[in-house]
C-alpha positions in Angstrom: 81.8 97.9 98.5 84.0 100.5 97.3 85.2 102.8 99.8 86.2 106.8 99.8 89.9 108.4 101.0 90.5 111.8 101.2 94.2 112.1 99.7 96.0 115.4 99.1 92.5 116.8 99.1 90.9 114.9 96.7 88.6 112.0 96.9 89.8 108.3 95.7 87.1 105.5 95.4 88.5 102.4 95.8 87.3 99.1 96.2 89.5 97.6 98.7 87.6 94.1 99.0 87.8 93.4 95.0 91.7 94.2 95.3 92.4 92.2 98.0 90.8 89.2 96.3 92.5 90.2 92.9 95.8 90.0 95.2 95.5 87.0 97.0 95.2 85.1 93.7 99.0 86.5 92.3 102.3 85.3 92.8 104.8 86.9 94.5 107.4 89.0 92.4 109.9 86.9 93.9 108.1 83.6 92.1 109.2 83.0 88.7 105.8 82.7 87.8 106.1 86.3 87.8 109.3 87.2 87.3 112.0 85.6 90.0 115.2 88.1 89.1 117.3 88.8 92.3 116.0 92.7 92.4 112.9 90.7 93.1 113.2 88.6 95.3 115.1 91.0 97.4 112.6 93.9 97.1 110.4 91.0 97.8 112.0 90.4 101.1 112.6 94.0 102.2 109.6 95.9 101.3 107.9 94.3 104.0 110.4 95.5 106.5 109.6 99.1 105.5 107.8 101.2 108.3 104.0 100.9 109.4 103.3 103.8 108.1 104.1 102.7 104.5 102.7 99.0 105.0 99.4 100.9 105.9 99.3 102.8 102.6 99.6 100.0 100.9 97.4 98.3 103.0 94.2 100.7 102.9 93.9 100.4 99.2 94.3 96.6 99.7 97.9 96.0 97.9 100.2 93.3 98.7 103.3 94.8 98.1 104.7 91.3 98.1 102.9 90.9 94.6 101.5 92.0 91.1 104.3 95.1 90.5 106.4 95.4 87.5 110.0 96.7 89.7 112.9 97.8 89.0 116.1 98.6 90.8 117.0 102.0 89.4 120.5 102.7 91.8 122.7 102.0 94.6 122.5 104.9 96.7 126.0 106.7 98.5 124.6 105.0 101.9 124.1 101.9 100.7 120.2 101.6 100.0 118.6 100.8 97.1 116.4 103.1 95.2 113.6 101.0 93.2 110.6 102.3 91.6 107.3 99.7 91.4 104.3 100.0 89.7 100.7 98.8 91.4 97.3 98.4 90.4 94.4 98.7 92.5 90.4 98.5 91.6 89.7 102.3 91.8 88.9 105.7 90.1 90.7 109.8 91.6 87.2 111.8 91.5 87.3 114.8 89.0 91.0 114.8 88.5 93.2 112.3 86.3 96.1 111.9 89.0 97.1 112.9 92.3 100.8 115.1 93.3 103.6 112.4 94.7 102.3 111.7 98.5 105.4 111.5 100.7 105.1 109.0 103.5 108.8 108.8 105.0 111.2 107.5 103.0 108.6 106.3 100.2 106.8 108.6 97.4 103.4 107.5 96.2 101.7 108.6 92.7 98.2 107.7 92.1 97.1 108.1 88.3 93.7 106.4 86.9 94.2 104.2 84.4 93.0 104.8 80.8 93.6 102.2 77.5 91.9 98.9 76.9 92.4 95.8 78.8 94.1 93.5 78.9 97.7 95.2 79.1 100.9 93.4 79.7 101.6 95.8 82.8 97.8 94.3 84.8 97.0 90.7 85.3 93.8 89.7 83.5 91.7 89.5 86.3 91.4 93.3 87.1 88.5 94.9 85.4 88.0 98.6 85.1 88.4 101.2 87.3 91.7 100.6 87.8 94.2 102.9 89.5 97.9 103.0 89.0 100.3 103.3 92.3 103.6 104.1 91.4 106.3 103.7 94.4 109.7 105.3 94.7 111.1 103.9 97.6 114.9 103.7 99.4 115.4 100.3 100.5 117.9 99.2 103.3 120.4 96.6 101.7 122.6 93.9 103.6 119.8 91.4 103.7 
């Protein structure tokens, strides 16, 4: 059953039950199944420590953000975080627009862009079929874990 958001004004269908499923299926990042590096496993570790407020955006489109991103660390910040940038997928399609401005939820920025090209791609496992949404997340995480 796919499901409507409003977001920034404009209307995102997503199948949350689909992406769930999809999710339950993957590996971790952490896993070396998927990828195992130590920026991993520790975004791995502290992404679910980030507020409710950003677990429930990942949540409501049904994203593990435990699994299925390609991450990467891109700095140490002055104050000691850790600035990493992740790419999601979700079962999905923005109505009448291609992709959505960044959404801001605290210390996290969110881009939503529907995906266009051919499957299967490198980037999304093989089990996720068309419409397909990308989530990008640019996120300061807390280091000393």
């Amino acid at each position: 059953m796919v499901e409507q958001f409003n977001i920034n004004g404009q209307i995102v269908n997503v199948d949350v039950q689909k992406t769930k499923a999809l999710y339950e299926k993957l590996p971790l990042i952490s896993d070396k199944e998927h990828c195992g590096c130590p920026e991993c496993i520790y975004y791995t570790k502290v992404i679910t420590q980030t507020s409710p407020a950003i677990q429930l955006f990942f949540k409501q489109f049904g994203i593990d953000p435990r699994k299925e991103a390609e991450v990467w660390r891109a700095c140490e910040n002055d104050n000691g975080t850790y600035y990493y940038i992740a790419d999601y997928h979700f079962i999905g399609e923005i109505q009448d627009v291609p992709e959505l401005d960044w959404i801001n939820v605290e210390e996290a920025s969110f881009g939503l862009t529907n995906r266009v090209g051919e499957l299967p791609s490198p980037m999304i496992p093989e089990t996720f079929t068309s419409p397909i949404i990308e989530l990008i997340a640019k996120i300061n995480l807390r280091s000393g874990i």
